[in-house]
FITIRO-142479 format. One record per residue (C-alpha): residue in three letters; chain; x, y, z. Coordinates in Angstrom, 2 decimals. Example, Ala and Ser with C-alpha at 12.3 -4.5 7.8 and 13.67 -1.06 7.14 Angstrom:
// residues 2
<site r="ALA" c="A" xx="12.30" yy="-4.50" zz="7.80"/>
<site r="SER" c="A" xx="13.67" yy="-1.06" zz="7.14"/>
This chain:
// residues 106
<site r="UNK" c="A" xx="62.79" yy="21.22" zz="-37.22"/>
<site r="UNK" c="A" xx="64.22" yy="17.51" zz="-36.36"/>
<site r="UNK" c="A" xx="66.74" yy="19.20" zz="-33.93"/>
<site r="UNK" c="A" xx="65.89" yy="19.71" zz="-30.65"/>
<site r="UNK" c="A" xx="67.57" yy="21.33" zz="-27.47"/>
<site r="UNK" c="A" xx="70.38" yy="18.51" zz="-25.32"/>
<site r="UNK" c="A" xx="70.66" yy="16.81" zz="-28.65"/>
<site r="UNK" c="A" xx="73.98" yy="15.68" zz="-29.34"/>
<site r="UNK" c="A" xx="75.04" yy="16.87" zz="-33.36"/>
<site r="UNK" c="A" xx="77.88" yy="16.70" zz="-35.24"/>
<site r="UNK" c="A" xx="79.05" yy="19.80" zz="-37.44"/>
<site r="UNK" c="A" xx="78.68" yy="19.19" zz="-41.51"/>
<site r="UNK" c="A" xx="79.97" yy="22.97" zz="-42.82"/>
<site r="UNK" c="A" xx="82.48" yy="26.02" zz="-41.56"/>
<site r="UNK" c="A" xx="85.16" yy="26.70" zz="-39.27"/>
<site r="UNK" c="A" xx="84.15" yy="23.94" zz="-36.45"/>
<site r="UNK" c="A" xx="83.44" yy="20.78" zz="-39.64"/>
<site r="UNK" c="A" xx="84.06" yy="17.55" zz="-38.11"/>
<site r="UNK" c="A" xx="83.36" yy="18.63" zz="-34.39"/>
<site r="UNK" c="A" xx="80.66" yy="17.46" zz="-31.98"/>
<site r="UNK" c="A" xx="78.70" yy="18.60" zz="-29.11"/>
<site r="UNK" c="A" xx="74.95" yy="19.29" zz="-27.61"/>
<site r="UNK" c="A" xx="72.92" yy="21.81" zz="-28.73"/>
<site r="UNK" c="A" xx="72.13" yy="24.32" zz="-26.28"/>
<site r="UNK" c="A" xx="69.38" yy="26.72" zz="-27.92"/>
<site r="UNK" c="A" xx="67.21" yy="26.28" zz="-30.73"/>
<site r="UNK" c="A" xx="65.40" yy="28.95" zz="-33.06"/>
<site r="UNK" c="A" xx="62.80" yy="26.84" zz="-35.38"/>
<site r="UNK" c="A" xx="61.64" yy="30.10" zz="-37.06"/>
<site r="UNK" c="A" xx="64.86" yy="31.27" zz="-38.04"/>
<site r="UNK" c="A" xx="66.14" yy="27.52" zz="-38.15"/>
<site r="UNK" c="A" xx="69.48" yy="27.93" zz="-36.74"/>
<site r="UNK" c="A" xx="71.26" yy="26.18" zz="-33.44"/>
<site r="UNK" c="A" xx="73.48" yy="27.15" zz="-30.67"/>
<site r="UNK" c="A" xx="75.96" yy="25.04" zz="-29.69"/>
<site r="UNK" c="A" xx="77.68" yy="24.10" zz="-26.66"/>
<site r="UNK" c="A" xx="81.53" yy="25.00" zz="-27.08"/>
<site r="UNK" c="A" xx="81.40" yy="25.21" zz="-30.91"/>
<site r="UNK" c="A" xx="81.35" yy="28.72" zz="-33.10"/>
<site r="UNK" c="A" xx="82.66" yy="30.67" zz="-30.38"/>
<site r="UNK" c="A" xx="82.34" yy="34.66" zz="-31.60"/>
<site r="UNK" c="A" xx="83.63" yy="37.09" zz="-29.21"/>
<site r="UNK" c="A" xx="82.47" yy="40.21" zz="-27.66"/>
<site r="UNK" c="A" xx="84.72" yy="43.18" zz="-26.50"/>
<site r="UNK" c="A" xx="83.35" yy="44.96" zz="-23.72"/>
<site r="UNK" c="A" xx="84.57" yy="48.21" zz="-22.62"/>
<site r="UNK" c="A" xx="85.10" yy="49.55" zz="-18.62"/>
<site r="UNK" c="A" xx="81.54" yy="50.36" zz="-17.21"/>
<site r="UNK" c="A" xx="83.17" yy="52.30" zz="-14.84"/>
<site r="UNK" c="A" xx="86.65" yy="54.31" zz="-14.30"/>
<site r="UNK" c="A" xx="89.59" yy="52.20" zz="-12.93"/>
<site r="UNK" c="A" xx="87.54" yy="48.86" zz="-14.14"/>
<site r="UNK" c="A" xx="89.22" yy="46.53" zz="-16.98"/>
<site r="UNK" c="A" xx="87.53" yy="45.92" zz="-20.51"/>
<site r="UNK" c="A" xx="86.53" yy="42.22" zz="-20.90"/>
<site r="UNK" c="A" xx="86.04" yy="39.76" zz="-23.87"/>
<site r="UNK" c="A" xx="83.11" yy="37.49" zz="-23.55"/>
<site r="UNK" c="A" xx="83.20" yy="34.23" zz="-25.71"/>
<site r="UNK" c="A" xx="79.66" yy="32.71" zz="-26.74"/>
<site r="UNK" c="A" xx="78.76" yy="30.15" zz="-29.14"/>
<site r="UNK" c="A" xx="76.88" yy="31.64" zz="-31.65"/>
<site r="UNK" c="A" xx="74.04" yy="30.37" zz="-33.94"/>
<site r="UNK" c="A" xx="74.43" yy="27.98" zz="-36.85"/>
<site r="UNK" c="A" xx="72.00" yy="26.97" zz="-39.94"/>
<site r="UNK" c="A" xx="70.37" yy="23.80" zz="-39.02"/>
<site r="UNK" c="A" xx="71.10" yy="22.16" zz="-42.63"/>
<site r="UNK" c="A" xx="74.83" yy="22.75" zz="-41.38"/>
<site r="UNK" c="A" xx="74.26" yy="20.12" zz="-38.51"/>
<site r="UNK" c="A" xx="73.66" yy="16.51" zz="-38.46"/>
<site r="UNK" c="A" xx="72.00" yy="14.60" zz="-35.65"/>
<site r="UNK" c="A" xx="73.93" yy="11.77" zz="-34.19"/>
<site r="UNK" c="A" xx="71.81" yy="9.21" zz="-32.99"/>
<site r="UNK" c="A" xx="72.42" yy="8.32" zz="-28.92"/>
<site r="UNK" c="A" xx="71.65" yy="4.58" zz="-29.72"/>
<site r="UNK" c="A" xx="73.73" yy="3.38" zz="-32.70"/>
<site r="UNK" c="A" xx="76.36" yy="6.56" zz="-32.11"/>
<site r="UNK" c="A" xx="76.28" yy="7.59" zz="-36.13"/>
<site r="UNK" c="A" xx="75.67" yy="10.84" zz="-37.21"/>
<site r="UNK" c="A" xx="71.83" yy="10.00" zz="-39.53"/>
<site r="UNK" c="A" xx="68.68" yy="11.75" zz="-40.70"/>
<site r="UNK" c="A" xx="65.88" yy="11.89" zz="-38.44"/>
<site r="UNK" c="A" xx="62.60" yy="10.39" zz="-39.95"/>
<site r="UNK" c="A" xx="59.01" yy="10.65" zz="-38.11"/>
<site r="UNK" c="A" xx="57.03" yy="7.98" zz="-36.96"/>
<site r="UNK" c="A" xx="52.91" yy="7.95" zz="-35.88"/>
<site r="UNK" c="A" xx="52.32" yy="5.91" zz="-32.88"/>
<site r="UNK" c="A" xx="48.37" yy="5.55" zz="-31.81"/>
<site r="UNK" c="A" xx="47.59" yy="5.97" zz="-28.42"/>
<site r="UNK" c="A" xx="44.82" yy="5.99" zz="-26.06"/>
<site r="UNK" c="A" xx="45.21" yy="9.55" zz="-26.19"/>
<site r="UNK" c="A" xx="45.40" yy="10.22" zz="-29.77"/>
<site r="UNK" c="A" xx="48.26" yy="9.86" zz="-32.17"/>
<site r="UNK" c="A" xx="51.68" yy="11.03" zz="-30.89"/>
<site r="UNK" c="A" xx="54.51" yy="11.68" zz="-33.63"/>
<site r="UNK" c="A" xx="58.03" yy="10.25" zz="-32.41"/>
<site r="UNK" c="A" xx="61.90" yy="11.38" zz="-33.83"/>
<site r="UNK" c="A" xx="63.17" yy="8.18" zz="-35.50"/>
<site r="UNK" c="A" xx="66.72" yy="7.75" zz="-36.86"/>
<site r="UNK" c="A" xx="67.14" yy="6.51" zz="-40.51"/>
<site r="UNK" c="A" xx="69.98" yy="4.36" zz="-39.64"/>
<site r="UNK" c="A" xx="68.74" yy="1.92" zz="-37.00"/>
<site r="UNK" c="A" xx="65.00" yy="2.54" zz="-36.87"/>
<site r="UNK" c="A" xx="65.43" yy="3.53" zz="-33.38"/>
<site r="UNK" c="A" xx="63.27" yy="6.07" zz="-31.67"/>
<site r="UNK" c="A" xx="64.84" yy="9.10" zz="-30.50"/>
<site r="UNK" c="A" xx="63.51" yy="10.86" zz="-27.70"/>
């Protein structure tokens, strides 16, 4: 998955389209994102006690990655993230790269 947590995305598909914000949890298995502010589902709770009020709990809740698109913190557009193999004294390390400006992203 080219998304990773603290990115900043921008929303392609649903209710929130058009709408921006940083990705707070990622699932690569299932390949969906949280995000911060954005998809907000909410949760009735009910008294836990006698005399206590009910509550509703707002959280974001997950969205398909191929519903997101990455917006790249150097040239500000919302792009594609390519790869890129760098070799180091270490070995080879693989580096996000946006499709735009050919930056690295990291």
């Amino acid at each position: 998955m080219n998304i990773k947590k603290n990115d900043n995305i921008k929303i392609l598909a649903g209710k929130d389209s058009g709408k921006t914000g940083k990705v707070l949890q990622v699932l690569p298995k299932e390949g969906k994102v949280s995000v911060e502010g954005l998809n907000l589902l909410v949760k009735h709770m009910r008294p836990s006690r006698e005399g206590e009020k009910g509550q509703r709990i707002e959280f974001p809740a997950f969205i398909n990655a191929s519903n997101v698109a990455l917006i790249c913190p150097s040239c500000g557009r919302q792009t594609r993230v390519g790869t890129k193999i760098v070799a180091g004294e270490k070995g080879n390390k693989k580096y996000r790269v946006c499709k735009k400006c050919q930056t690295v992203i990291e």
